[in-house]
C-alpha positions in Angstrom: 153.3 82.4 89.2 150.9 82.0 86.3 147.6 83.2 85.6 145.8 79.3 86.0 148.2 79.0 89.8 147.0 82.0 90.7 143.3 81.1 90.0 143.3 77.5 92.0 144.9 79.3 94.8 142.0 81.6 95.4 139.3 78.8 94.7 141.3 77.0 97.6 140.8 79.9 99.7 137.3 80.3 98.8 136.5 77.1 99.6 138.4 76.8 103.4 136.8 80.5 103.6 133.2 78.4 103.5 134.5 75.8 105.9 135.6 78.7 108.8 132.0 80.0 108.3 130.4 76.8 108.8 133.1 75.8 111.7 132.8 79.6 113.3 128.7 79.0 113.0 129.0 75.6 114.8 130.8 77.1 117.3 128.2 79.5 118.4 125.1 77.5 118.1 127.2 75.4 120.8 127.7 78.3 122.8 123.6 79.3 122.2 123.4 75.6 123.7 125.5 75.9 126.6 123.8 78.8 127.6 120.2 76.9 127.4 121.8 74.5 129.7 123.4 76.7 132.2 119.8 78.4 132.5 117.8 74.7 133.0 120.1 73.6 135.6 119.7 77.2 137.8 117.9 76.9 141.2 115.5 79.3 142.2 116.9 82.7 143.0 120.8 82.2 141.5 122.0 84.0 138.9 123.9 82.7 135.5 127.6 82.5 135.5 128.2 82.8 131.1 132.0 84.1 131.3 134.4 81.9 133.3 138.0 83.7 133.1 139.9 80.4 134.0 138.1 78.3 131.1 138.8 81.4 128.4 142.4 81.3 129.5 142.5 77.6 128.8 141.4 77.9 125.9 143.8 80.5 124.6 146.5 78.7 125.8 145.6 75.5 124.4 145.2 77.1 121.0 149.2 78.8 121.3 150.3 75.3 122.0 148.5 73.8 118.9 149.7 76.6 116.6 152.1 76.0 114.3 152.3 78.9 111.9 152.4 80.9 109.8 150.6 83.2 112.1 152.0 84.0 115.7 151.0 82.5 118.5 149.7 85.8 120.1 148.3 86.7 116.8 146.5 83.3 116.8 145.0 83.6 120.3 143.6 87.1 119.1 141.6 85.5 116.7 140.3 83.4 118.8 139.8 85.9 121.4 137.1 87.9 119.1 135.5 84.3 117.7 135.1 83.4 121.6 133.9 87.6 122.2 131.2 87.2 119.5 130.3 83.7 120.4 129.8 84.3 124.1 127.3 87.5 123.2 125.3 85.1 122.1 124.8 83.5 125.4 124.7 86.9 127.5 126.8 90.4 126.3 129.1 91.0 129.2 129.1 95.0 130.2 132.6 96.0 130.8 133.4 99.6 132.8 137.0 101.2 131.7 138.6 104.3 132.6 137.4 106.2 129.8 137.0 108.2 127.5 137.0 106.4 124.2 140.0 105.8 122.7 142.2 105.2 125.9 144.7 102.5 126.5 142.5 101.0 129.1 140.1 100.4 126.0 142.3 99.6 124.2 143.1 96.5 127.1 139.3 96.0 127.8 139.3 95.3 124.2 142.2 93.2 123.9 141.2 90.6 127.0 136.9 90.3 126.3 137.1 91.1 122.3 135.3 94.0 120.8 131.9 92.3 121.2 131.4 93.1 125.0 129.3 96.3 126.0 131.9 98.9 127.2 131.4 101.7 129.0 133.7 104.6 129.4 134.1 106.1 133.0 135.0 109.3 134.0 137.9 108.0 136.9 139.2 104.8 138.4 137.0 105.1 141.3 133.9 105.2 139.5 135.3 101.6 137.4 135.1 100.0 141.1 131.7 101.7 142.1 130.1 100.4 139.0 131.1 97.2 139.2 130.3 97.4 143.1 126.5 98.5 142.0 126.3 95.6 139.7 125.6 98.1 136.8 128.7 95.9 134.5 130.0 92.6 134.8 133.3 93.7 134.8 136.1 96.6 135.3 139.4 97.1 133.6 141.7 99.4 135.3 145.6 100.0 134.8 147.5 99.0 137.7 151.1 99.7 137.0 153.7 100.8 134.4 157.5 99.1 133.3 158.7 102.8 133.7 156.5 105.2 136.1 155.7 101.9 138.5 152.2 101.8 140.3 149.0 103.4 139.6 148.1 105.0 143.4 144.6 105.4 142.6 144.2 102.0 141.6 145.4 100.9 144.7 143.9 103.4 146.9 140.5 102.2 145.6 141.2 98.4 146.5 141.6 99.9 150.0 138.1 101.7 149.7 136.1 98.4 147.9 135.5 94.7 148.6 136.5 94.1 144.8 137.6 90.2 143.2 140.4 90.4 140.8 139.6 88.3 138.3 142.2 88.5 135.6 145.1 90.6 134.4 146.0 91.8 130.3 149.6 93.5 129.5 149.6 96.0 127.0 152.4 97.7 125.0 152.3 101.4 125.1 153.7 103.3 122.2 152.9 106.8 122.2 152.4 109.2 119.0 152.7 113.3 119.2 149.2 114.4 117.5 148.3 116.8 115.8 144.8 118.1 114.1 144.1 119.1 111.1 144.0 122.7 111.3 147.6 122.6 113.8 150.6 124.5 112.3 152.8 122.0 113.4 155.8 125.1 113.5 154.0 126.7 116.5 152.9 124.5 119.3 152.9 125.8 122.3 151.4 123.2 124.4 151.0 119.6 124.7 148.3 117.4 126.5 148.3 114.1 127.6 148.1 112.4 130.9 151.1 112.7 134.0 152.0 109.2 133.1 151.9 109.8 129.6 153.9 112.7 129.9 156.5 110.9 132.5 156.9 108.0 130.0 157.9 110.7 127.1 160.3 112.9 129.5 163.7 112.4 127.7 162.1 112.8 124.1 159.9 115.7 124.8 163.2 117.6 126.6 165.1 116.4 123.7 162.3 117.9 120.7 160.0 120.5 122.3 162.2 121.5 125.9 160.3 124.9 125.7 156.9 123.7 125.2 154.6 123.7 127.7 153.3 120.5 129.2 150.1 120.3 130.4 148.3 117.1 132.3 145.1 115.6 131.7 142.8 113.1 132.8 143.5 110.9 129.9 145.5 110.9 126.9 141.9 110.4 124.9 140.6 113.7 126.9 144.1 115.1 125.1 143.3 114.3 121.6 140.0 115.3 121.8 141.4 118.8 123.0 143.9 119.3 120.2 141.3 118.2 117.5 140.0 122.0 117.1 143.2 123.7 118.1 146.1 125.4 116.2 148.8 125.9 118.8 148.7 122.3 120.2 149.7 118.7 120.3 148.5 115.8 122.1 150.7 112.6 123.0 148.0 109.2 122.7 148.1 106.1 121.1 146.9 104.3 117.9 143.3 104.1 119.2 142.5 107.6 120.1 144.6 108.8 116.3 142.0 107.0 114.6 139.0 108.0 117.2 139.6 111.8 116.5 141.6 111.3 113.2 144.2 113.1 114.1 147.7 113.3 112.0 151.1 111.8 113.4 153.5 114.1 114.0 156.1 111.8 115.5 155.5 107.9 116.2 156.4 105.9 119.2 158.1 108.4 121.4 158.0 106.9 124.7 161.8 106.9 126.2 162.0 103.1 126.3 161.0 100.9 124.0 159.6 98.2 125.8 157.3 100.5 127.7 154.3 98.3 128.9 151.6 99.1 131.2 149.4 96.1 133.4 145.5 96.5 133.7 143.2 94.1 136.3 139.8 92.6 135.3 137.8 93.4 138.6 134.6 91.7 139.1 132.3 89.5 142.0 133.3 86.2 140.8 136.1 84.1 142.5 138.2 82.6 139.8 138.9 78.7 140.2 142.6 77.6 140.0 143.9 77.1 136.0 147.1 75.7 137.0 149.2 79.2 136.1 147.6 81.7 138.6 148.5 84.7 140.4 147.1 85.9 143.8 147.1 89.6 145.0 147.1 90.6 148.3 147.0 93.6 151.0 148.6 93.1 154.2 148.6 95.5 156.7 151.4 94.8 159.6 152.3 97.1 163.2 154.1 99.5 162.9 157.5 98.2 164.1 161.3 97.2 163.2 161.6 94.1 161.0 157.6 94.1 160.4 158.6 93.5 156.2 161.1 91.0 157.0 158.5 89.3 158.9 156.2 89.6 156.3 158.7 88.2 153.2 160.1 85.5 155.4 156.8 82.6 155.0 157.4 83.5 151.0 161.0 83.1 150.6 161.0 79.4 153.2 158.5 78.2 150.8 160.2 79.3 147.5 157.1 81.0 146.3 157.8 84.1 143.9 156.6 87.5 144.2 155.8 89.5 141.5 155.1 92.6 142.4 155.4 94.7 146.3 153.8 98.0 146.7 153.5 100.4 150.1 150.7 102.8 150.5 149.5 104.7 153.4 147.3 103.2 155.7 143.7 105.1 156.0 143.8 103.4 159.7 146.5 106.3 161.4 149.7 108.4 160.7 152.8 106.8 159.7 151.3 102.9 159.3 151.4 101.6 156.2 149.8 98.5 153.7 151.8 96.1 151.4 149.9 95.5 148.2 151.7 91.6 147.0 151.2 89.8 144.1 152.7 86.6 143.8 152.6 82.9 141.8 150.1 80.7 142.5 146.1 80.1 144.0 145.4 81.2 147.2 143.2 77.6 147.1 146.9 76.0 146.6 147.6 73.9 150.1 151.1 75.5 150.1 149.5 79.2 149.2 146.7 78.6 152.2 149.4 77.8 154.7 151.6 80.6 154.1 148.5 83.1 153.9 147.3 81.8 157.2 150.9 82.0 159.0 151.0 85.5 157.5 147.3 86.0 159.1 148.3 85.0 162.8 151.8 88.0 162.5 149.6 91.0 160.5 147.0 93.4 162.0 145.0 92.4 158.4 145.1 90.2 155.5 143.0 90.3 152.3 142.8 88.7 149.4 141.9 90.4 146.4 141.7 87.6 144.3 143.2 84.7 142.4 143.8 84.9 138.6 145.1 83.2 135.5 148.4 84.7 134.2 147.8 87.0 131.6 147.6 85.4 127.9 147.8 88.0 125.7 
């Protein structure tokens, strides 16, 4: 390519770089305008709604089905995802609650579903995500719910047994972990390595494979891990990309975890319930009497009316000994006609029913 090519290509840039500024500007002056009218057409006493989860998810999707390249679809809708972040600050910043601290992958999912120009705010456990959110102190909650390879988070679903919470959306996040080190580590002698049970679980066949006579010690969170082996010599800390470059720590191995398509599912929790988008899920918690076939009883309404289920979970039940609650997620609205009359014939056979919520399918 010659010199004068070269030249005409970045003028051509330059110029389509003005018309994205111009296009991204327009955008958010429309947003600033929305916002006006939302706030004219309030009656006395009601509060603003700014962030609709089932119109973002539209819009992400539209945009995947419009792309057609170079970039990836998902790399597309991220894009959009921060333009629609920044743009819907304008109208009111949402404050978003994550199991913190900084730097862990339930940022890191926060981050990925409302964009990096929310307010977050780091909490110490996933019971204090719901109590915030409960108090009205944030707009939202992000907490992880389950794992492709250690299966559900109990204290996620031990807190939906505790709190009147809405789920209001779900985000999927690849997990690839990284054995860290700091700066002043002599990589030769560790003798311990942090990271959270999970964490640790998800690594299991690598770490007994590289380091069988290290120590392995569990923390609250793989960020509370690298901030721990930041000022030691003897130590490692298994994390991911966000709490390396939070603590600047060096990698000693990348992406350890024992499979490769490790993934871990967070929920958006909020007040708000989330109008049908046409490619929903609903989560539930049934609780049934303790006796034979109750399970089959429950399954049967879901398999006569071909609906699918994603996801069944058993807990204890906080009522008595030995009774149990089914957490169920499955496809669909619970405002669907067919969803209503299988929820209801489920109703009249358990001791309880609730539903936590109806949500668009995860985009990204």
């Amino acid at each position: 390519m010659s010199e004068h090519e070269l030249q005409a290509l970045r003028v051509r840039i330059d110029s389509l770089d003005e018309k994205i500024i111009e296009l991204i500007s327009d955008r958010a002056r429309c947003a600033e305008e929305v916002a006006r009218v939302k706030m004219a057409a309030l009656k006395e006493g009601e509060v603003p709604v700014f962030y609709r989860p089932e119109r973002e998810a539209q819009v992400l999707k539209r945009v995947m089905e419009r792309n057609k390249g170079p970039l990836s679809n998902e790399e597309m809708a991220r894009l959009f995802r921060e333009v629609m972040s920044s743009c819907l600050a304008l109208e009111n910043p949402l404050r978003v609650a994550y199991l913190g601290p900084e730097g862990t992958f339930t940022q890191a999912a926060a981050m990925k579903h409302f964009g990096h120009a929310v307010i977050s705010a780091p909490m110490a456990a996933i019971d204090e995500v719901f109590r915030e959110v409960v108090a009205g102190s944030v707009n939202f909650g992000v907490v992880p719910v389950e794992n492709s390879t250690e299966g559900a988070v109990n204290h996620t679903l031990d807190s939906f047994l505790e709190h009147d919470m809405v789920i209001c959306g779900e985000v999927e996040l690849r997990i690839h972990h990284h054995l860290l080190i700091g700066e002043s580590t002599k990589s030769a002698n560790i003798s311990r390595i942090y990271s959270h049970a999970q964490s640790l679980a998800q690594c299991r066949k690598w770490l007994d494979a590289h380091y069988p006579n290290v120590e392995r010690i569990a923390v609250a969170s793989n960020a509370e891990a690298a901030k721990r082996v930041k000022s030691e010599w003897n130590s490692a800390a298994i994390a991911g990309d966000m709490a390396a470059s939070l603590y600047d720590l060096q990698r000693l191995a990348e992406k350890i975890e024992d499979r490769p398509d490790n993934s871990t599912r967070f929920l958006i929790i909020g007040n708000q319930e989330v109008p049908p988008t046409g490619d929903d899920k609903t989560s539930i918690i049934v609780s049934m009497s303790n006796k034979p076939g109750a399970l089959h009883e429950l399954l049967v309404p879901f398999h006569e009316n071909n609906i699918d289920l994603t996801r069944i979970e058993t807990r204890p039940s906080r009522s008595g000994k030995w009774t149990y609650v089914f957490f169920i997620d499955f496809v669909g609205h619970h405002r669907d006609p067919l969803i209503k009359g299988v929820l209801e014939r489920i109703r009249q056979e358990a001791v309880a029913l609730k539903v936590l919520g109806s949500y668009p399918k995860a985009v990204l």
